[in-house]
N, C-alpha and C positions, 0 to 999 in steps of 0.2 A: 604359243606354248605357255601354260602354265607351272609356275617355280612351284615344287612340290611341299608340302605344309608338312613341317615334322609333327609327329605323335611322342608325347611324351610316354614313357612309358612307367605303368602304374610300382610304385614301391615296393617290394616285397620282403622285407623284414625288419624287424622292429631299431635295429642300428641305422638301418637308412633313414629311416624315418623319424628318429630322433635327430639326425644330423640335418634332415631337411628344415626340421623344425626350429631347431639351435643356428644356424648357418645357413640357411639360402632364405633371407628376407624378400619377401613378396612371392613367395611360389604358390602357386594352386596345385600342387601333382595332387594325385587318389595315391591312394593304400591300398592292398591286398596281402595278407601273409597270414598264417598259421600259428599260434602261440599258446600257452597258460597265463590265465589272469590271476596275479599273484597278490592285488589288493584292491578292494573297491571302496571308495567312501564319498562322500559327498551325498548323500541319499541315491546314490549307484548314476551318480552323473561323472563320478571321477574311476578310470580306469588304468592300473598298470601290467601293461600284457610284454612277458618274455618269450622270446623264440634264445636257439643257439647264440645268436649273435649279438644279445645285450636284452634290455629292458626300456619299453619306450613309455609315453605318459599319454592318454587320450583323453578326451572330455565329448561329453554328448548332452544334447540339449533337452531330449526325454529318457526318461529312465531307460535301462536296457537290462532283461531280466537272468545276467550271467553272477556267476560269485567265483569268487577265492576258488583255484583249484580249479575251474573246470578247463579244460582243454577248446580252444574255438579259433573257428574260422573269420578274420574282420577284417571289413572292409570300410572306406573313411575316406578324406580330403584333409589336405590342408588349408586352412582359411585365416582370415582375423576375425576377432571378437569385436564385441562391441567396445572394447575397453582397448582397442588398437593394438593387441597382442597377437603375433601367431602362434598357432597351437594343430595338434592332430585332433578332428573332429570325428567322432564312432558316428559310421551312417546303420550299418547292420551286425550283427553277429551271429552266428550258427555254433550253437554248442556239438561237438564233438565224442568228446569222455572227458574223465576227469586225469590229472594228473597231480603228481605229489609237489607241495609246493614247498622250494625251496628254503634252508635253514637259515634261518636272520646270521647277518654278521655281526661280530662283537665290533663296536667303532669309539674313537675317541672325537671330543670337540674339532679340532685338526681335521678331522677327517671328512666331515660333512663339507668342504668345500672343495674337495677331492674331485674332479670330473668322474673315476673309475666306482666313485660312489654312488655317484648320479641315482638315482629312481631302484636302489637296492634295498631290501627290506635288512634294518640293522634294530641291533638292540644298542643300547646306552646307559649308563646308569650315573644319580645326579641325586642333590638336594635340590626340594623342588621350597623354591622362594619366592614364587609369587604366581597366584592365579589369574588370568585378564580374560572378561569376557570381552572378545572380539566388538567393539562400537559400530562400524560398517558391517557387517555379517553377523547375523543374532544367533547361526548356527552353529557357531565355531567358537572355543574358548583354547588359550594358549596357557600354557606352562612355564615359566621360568626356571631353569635348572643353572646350578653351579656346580661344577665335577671337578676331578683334579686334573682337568684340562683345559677348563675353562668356562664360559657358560654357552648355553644352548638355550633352544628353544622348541616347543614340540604340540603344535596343532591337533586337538582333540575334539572331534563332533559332540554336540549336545546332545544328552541323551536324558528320558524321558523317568531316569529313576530317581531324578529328585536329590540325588548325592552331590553339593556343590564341591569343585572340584581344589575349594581353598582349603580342606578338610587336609591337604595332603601337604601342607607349606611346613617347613622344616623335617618334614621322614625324607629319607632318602628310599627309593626307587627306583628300578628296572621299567626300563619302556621301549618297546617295539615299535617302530614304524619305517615311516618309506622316506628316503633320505630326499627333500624335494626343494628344487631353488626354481621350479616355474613356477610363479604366484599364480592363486587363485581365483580365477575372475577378474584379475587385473589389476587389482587395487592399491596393494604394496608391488612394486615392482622390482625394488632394490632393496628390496630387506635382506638379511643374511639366509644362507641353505636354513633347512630345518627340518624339524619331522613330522611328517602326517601320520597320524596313529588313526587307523583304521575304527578303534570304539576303546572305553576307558577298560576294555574287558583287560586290553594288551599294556595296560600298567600294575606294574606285582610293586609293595612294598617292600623293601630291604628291612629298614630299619625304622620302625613307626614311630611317630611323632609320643612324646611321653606324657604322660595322662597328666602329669606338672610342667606344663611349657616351662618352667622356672628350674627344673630340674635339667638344667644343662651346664655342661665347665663353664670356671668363668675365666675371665679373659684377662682382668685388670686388679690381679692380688701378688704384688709380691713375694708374698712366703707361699703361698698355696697353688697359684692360679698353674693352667698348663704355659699361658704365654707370660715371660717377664719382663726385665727391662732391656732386652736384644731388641735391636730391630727388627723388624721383618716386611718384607719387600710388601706392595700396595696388591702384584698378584697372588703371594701366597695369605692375604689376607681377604681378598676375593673372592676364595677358594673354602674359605670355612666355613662349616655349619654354625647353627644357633651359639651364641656366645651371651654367658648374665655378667654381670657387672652392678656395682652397686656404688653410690655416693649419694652428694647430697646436692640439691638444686642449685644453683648458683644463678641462674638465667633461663625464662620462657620467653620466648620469640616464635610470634607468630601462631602462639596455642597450639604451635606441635612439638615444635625442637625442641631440645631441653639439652640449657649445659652446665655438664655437673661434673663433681671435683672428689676424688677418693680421699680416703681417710691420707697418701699418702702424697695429695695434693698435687696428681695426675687429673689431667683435663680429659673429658671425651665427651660428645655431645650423642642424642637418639633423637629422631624421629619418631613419634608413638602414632601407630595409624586408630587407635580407640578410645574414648573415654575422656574425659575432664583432667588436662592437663598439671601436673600437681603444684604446690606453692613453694616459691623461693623459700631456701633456708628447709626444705623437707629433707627428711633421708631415704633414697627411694633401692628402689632394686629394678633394673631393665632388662630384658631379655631382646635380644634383634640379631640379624644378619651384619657381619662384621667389616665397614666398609673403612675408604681414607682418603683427607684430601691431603695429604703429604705432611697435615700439622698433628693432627688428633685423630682420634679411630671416632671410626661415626656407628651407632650402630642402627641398620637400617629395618623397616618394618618391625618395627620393636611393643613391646609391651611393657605395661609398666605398673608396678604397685608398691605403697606405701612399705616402709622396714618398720615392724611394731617399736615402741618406745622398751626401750632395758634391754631388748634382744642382745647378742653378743657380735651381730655383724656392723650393729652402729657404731660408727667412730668416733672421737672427739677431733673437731676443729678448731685449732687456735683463731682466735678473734679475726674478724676482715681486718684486713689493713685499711688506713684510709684511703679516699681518693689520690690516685695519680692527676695533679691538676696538671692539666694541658693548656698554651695559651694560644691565644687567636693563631698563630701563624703556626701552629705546632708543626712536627718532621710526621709525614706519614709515614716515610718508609721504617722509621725506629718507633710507631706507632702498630702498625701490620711484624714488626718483627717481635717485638717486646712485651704487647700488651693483650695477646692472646690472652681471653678467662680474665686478664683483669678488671678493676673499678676503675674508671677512668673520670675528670670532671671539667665540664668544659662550659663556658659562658657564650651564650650567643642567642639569637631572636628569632622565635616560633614565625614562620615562613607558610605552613599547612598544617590544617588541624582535620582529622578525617571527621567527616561526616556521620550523622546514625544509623545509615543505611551498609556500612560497611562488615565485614565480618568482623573476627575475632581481633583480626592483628590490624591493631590502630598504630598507625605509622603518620609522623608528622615531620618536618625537616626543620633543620638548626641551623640558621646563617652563620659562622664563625670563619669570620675572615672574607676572606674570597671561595669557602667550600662551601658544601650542603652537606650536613651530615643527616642521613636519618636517623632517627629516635623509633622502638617499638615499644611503644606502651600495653601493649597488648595482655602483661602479667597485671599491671594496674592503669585500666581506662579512666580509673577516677581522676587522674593525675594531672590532665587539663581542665579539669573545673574551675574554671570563670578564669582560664588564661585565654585572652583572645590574640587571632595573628597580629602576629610585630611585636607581641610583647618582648620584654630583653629576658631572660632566666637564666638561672644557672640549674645544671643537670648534672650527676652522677648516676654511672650504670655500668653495665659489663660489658664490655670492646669484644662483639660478638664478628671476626674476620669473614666478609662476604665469600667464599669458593664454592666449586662446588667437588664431589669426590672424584676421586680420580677414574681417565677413561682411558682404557689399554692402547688409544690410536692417540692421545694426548702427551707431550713428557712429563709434563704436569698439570695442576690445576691451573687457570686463570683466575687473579684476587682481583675483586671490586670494591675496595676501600671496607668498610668495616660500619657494622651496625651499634650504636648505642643501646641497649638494652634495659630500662628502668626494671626492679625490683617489686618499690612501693610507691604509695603518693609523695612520700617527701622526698623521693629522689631529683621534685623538679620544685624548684623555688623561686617566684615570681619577684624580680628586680623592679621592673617598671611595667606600666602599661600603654599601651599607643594612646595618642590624644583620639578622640571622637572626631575630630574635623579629619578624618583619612584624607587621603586624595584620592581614593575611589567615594568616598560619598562626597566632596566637592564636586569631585564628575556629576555625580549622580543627580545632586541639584542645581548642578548648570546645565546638564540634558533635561531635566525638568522645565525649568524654567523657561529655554530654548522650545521645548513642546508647547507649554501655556503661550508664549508670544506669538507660537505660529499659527495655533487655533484662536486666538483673537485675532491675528490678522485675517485669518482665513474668514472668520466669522463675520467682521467687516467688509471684505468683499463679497462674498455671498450677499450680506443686506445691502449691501452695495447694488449691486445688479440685481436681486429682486423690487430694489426699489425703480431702478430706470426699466424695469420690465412694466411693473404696475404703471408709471408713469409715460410709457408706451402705449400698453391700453385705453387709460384713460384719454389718455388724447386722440389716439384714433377713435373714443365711443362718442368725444365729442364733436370732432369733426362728420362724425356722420350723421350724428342728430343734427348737425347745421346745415350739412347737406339736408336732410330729409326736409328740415322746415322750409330751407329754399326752395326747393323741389314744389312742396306745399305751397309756399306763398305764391311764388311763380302760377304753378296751376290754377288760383282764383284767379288772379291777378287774368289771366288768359278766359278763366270762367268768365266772370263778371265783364270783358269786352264785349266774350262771343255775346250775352246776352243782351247785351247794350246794342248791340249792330243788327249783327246777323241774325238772331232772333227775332228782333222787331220788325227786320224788314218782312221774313219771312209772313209773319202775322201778319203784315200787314197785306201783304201779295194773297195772303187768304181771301182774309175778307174782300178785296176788291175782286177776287172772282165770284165770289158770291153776291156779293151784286149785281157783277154782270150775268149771274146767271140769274139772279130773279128779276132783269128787265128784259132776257130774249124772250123770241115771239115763243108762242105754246109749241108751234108745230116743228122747232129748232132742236132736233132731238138728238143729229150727232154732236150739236155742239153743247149741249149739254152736258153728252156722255164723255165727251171732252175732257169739258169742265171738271166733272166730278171726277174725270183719272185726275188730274190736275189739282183738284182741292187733296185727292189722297194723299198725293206724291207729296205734296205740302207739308201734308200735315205729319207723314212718316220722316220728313226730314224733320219737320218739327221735333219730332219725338227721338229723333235720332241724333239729334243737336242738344236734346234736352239729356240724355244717357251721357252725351259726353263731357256736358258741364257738368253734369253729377261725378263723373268719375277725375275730373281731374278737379275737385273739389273735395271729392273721400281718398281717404289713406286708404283703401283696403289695398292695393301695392304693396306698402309698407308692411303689412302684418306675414309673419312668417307663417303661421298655423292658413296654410290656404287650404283648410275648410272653413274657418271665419270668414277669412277674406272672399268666397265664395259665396256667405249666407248675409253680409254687407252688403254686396253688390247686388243682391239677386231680390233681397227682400223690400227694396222701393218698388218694384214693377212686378208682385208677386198681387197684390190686392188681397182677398179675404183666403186665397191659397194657401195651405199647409205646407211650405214647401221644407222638408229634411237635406242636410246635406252630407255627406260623409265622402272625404279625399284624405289617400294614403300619401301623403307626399308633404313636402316642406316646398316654401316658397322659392326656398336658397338653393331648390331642384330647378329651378325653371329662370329662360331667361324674361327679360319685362316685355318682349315682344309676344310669345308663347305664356306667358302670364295674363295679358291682355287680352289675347283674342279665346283664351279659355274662359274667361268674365266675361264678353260680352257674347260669345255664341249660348253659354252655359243659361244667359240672359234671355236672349232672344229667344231661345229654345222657352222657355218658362212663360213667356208674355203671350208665346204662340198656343202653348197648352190652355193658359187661362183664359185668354182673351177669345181665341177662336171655339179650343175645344169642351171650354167651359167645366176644364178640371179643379177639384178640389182638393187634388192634394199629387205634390209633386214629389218624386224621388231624385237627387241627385248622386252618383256614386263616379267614384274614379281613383287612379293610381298613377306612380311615376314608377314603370319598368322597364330594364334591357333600354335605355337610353330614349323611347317614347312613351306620352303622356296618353292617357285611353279613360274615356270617359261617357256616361250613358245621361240620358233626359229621361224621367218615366211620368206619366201620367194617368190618371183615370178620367182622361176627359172621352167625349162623345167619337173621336179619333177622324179621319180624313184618308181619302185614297190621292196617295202621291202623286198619280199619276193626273190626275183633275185640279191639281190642287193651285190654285189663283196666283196669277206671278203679276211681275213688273208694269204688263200690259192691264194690268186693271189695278193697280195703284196698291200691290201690296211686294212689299220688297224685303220680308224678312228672312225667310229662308232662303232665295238667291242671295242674300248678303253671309248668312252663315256659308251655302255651299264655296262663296268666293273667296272668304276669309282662310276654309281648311286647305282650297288650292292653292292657295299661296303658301302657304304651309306645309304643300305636298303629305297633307293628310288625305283620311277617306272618311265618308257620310254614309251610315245605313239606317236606312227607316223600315220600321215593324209597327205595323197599325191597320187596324180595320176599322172602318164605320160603326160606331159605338161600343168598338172595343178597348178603348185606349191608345195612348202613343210610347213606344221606345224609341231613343232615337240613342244611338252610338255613335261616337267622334274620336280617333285616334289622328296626332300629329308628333312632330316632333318637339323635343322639350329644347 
């Protein structure tokens, strides 16, 4: 018996299937159900199809060619992406008819995280503050809005008319889209809901940005302004549009910030996101978005331009005061409370100096005490010219407090101690300067020095050991020249006995057969033929006693080039013979046993061509290959049939002495020769 396999069965309407999708992690079900597609965007790869029972979110991986309004029949799966998301995947669609699509809802900030919001097409309306082309996705750019609910956000495709969509930063605006918190492609996962606006067609203007961005309320006038000296909470300040404002510079940080002081000696600082930052002591006018980090009003993506000189909006300022000198141990926390916007002046020792590769805002730190304070020179980079680190200074500047604005999930800001701000060069004044002997260049020339000692020593051993290498050589080149001469003297030493003995005897065993053969009778004819094997045998030992005193009397052993040592040996017993040699091999191929008996067959072979075959000129050729030595005799003498050819038994023992010497050698002999055609003879043995 088989347990029977359940079938899932396919989803059929668009609430199921958002809830599969939301809430049952890892399911594969299919889709089937009936619906109107009520937006499509992503270049028709994004779809949201409503039936009765809600509104679900599909995505498909090739185009699918439905729009807005038509009525269809789709079918699909649930799956993961590559980006590890589940989502409803469009396999097919069959359009149907069309049908009316339904009326946007009017929605606040609030409300986009509404589940009952979910995937509903709403309208909203906002100051739009800031345009972002999407950095991951090149086809999508975002909106920034602030409403009087709060801020939002609202995803808009790029589109191909060339209108960037920063054109619209400060108009407030009506914008339609589809209220959507499942990210796209995966990327941001947990960003807040938002809105996908189907194309920039579904953004209308309200109230259009003013042909004088400067022509907006201003924020910071006591007698005039809409806002005065009330407070007013961080969100109802979050919440307003474009705000101008006008003072005069007090502090540049960083070549963007600027913080500046009203005629009424109200602090507030801007952000300028354009243009060349203006100079300490100007009277400016700024226009920006109205932010706070609980001290001063910041005003954000701001603009900014010069107040003409005599105008009636310039103020008069009583004189700076002078510095607030502060002493090494100074209170931060009555520092962070008190000295907001002001000149503060403090003694201590340049610690970093930035570099010329850095941007605008030259930032260097001040040792004072047991702190680092940082310095931003960045309104006058001249300011450290020719102060190098550790010098001791004194500095005066503006106590610019580090926060940042405030964030609606935050109670407040978090402070990070406070930036010194210089003005001009003389805000820094050089006390002393470090001695030259630093303790990094003492390093630096005891690591030196440490390196010279160790490539002289290094140096020294090297000629150390190329000296006992040479003197290695050398003495092995001399013990083998003492070998050699011994070798040499030895071999006469053995020459000159053999000939002292054994020679003479021999000679002398000649001749006494030759006497005895010129007193037998006439008619004594085998013992004459006797005789005469007997004077030959004699006289080829002779000759063959005579080759050997010759050879251990010549070096040609010794010589490496054995085609010399071949034309050495060969050229006593050649007579008026031409004889050429040519051998591919070195001597330091062969051992002195296979050296030897290649000299004297190479020999015998030659004595044989001249003497018997009465050639004039001989070839010698051969090689060291694949581990044996091979080697030819050639002549042009009158040639001989091998097979007739006179051995031992009538007193000639040349060639049986060659064929004995290759057998031992477990070589092989081939003879090629006809009767007045010449002789080859080939010898291969082992090396």
């Amino acid at each position: 018996m088989f347990a029977a396999i359940p079938i899932l069965a396919a989803i059929t309407s668009a609430a199921g299937l958002k809830h599969a999708v939301w809430n049952e992690p890892g399911t594969s079900e299919t889709f089937a159900f009936t619906g109107t597609v009520t937006s499509v965007t992503g270049s028709n790869l994004s779809y949201w199809i409503m039936d009765e029972t809600g509104v679900c979110y599909v995505r498909s991986t090739n185009a699918i060619p439905i729009a807005a309004g038509d009525r269809v029949k789709v079918s699909g799966h649930v799956g993961i992406d590559r980006y590890q998301w589940q989502r409803a995947f469009l396999d097919s669609a069959e359009v149907l008819g069309r049908d009316a699509i339904p009326e946007p809802i009017r929605a606040t900030c609030e409300q986009l995280g509404d589940a009952a919001f979910d995937n509903r097409i709403v309208v909203m309306q906002g100051i739009v503050t800031d345009a972002i082309r999407d950095e991951i996705d090149p086809l999508w750019q975002f909106l920034v809005f602030r409403s009087e609910t709060g801020p939002f956000l609202a995803a808009v495709p790029m589109d191909d008319s060339g209108k960037p969509l920063s054109r619209l930063i400060g108009a407030t605006v009506s914008v339609k889209g589809i209220v959507h918190a499942l990210p796209d492609g995966g990327k941001r996962k947990f960003k807040a809901a938002q809105l996908t606006v189907a194309s920039a067609a579904d953004i209308t203007v309200v109230t259009p940005v003013p042909d004088d961005p400067f022509d907006v309320p201003q924020i910071l006038n006591d007698e005039s302004g809409i806002e005065n000296r009330q407070y007013k909470s961080a969100s109802f300040v979050s919440r307003m549009n474009r705000r101008r404002a006008e003072g005069r510079v007090i502090a540049v940080s960083r070549g963007r910030r600027l913080l500046l002081k009203t005629a009424a000696g109200r602090l507030f600082s801007a952000d300028i996101t354009s243009g060349p930052p203006p100079r300490c002591g100007e009277h400016v006018a700024v226009v920006g978005f109205p932010e706070t980090d609980l001290f001063i009003l910041n005003l954000g993506k701001a603009l900014c331009r010069p107040i003409p000189a005599g105008s009636n909006t310039v103020y008069s300022v009583a004189e700076e005061q002078a510095p607030i000198r502060l002493s090494p141990d100074f209170d931060m926390d009555k520092v962070l409370r008190e000295c907001y916007g002001q000149v503060i002046g403090l003694r201590g020792t340049v610690v970093t100096v930035p570099s010329d590769n850095q941007d605008t805002s030259s930032i260097f730190g001040l040792a004072c005490g047991n702190r680092l304070i940082p310095v931003d020179a960045s309104a006058c980079p001249s300011a450290l010219n020719g102060i190098p680190p550790g010098s001791m200074v004194d500095v005066s500047g503006v106590c610019l407090i580090n926060t940042t604005n405030w964030n609606p999930l935050d109670p407040f800001p978090r402070i990070n101690g406070f930036t010194l701000v210089l003005r001009e060069p003389k805000d820094v004044r050089a006390l002393s300067t470090p001695s030259w002997w630093t303790a990094g260049r003492l390093l630096v020339l005891v690591a030196v020095l440490v390196l010279a000692l160790l490539a002289i020593v290094l140096w020294n051993r090297t000629l150390h050991h190329l000296v006992e290498r040479r003197g290695r050589q050398l003495y092995r080149t001399e013990i083998a020249k003492a070998e050699a001469e011994l070798r040499v003297s030895e071999r006469t030493r053995l020459a000159v006995e053999l000939h002292d003995s054994i020679s003479q005897t021999l000679t002398g065993v000649s001749f006494q057969i030759d006497a005895a053969q010129q007193t037998l009778p006439k008619d004594a004819t085998a013992a004459s033929r006797f005789l005469n094997v007997a004077r030959r045998t004699l006289l080829s030992c002779r000759e063959e006693l005579r080759r050997c005193l010759w050879d251990l009397r010549s070096n040609a052993l010794e010589l490496d080039d054995f085609t010399e040592a071949l034309t050495m040996a060969i050229r006593p017993s050649a007579g008026d013979a031409k004889v050429s040699v040519r051998f591919a091999g070195r001597r330091t191929q062969l051992s002195d046993t296979t050296a030897h008996a290649v000299l004297n067959i190479a020999r015998e072979l030659t004595v044989n061509a001249v003497r018997h075959g009465h050639a004039l000129r001989v070839r010698i050729a051969g090689e060291v290959k694949d581990g044996r030595v091979r080697f030819s005799v050639r002549d042009n003498g009158c040639g001989f049939d091998p097979s007739h050819a006179p051995g031992p038994s009538e007193g000639h023992f040349g060639l049986q002495g060659v064929r004995e010497r290759i057998n031992r050698l477990g070589g092989t002999l081939h003879i090629e020769c006809a009767p007045g055609g010449g002789t080859e003879v080939t010898v291969e043995i082992g090396k």
